[in-house]
C-alpha positions in Angstrom: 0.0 0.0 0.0 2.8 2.1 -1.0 1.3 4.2 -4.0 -2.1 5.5 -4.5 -3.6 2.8 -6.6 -6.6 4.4 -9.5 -8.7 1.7 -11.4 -8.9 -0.9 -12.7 -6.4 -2.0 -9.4 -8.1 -2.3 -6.4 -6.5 -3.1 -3.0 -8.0 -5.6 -1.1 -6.4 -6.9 2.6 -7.5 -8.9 4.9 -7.6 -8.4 8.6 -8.2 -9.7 12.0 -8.5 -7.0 14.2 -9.5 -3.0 13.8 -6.3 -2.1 15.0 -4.9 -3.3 12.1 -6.7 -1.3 9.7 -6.5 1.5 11.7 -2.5 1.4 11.9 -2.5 0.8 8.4 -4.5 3.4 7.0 -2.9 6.0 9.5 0.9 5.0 8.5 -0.9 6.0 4.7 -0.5 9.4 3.4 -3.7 7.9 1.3 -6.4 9.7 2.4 -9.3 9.7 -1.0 -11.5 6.8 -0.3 -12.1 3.5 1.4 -14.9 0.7 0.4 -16.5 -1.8 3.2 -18.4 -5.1 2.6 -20.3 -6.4 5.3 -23.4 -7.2 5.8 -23.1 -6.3 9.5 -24.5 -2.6 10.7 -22.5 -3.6 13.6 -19.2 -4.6 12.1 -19.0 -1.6 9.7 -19.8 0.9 12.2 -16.4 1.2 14.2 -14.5 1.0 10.9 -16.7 4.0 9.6 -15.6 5.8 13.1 -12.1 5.3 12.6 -12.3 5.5 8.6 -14.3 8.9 9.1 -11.8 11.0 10.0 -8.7 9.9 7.8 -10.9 9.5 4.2 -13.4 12.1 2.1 -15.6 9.2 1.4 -16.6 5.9 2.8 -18.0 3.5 0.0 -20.8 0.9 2.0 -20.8 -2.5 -0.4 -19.6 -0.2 -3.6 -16.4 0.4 -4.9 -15.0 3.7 -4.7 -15.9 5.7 -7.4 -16.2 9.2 -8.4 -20.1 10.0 -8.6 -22.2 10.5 -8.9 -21.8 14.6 -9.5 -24.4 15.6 -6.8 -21.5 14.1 -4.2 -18.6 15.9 -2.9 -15.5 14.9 -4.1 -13.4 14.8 -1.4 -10.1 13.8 0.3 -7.7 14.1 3.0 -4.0 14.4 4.1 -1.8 14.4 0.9 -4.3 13.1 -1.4 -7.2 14.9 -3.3 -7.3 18.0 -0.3 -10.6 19.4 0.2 -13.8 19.6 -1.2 -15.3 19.5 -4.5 -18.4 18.2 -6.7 -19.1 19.2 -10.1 -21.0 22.0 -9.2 -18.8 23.5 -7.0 -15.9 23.2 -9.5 -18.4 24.8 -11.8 -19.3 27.9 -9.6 -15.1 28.4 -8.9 -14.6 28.4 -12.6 -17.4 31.1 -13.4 -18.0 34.8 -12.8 -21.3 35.2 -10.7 -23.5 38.3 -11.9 -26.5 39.0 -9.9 -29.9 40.8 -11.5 -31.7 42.8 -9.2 -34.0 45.1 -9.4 -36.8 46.8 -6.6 -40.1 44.6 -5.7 -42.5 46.1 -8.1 -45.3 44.6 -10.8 -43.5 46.4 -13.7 -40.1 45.2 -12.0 -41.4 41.4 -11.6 -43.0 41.4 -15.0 -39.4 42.9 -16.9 -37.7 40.1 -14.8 -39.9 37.0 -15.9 -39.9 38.0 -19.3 -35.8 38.7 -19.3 -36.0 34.6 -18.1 -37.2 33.7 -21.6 -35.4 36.5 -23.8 -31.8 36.8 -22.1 -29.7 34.5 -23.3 -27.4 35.1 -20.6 -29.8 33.2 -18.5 -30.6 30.9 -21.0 -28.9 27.1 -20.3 -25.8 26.7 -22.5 -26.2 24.6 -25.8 -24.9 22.0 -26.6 -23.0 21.8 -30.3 -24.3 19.8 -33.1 -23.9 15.8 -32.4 -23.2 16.2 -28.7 -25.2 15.1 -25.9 
């Protein structure tokens, strides 16, 4: 468990007491994701405990992975630090530019129709043959 292993090779180990897994994965600099199998609430739970506050994300019966897009992409010490989903990479990417305008009827009205005509609000196409 030297490197930081990226599919298709997944580590697998075997173990006999928590301890173990817990001196393993704190002698890692590792710190992405870890997957549990189990069928035991009971068993997974003090792995989740100690797994909690060395990994971004803790896979239950599913290999890691990276979605899906609405999650957080996350990770901790020297691998994958701090937080980020699609949408947030998105928003750090992009200029924000706020319409405003006072509460009125006229105002409301201008501002519902600017919704349909704007295309600055409009939802980016997509070229020709892309989906």
């Amino acid at each position: 468990f030297g490197e930081e292993q990226f599919g298709p090779v997944v580590p697998v180990a075997k173990f006999s007491d928590i301890a173990e897994v817990d001196a393993a994965v704190r002698a890692s600099w590792n710190g992405q994701q870890a997957a549990i199998f189990t069928t035991s609430a009971a068993k997974a739970a003090p792995l989740v405990d100690m797994l909690s506050t060395v990994v971004g994300r803790i896979n239950i019966n599913s290999q890691c992975s990276r979605g899906p897009d609405v999650f957080p992409f996350s990770g901790r010490r020297s691998s994958a630090m701090g937080t980020m989903s699609v949408t947030e990479a998105l928003r750090a990417f992009s200029v924000e530019t706020i319409v405003a305008f006072p509460d009125c009827d006229v105002n409301r009205q201008v501002a519902e129709g600017m919704e349909t005509e704007a295309k600055f609000l409009q939802p980016i196409q997509q070229p020709a043959g892309r989906s």
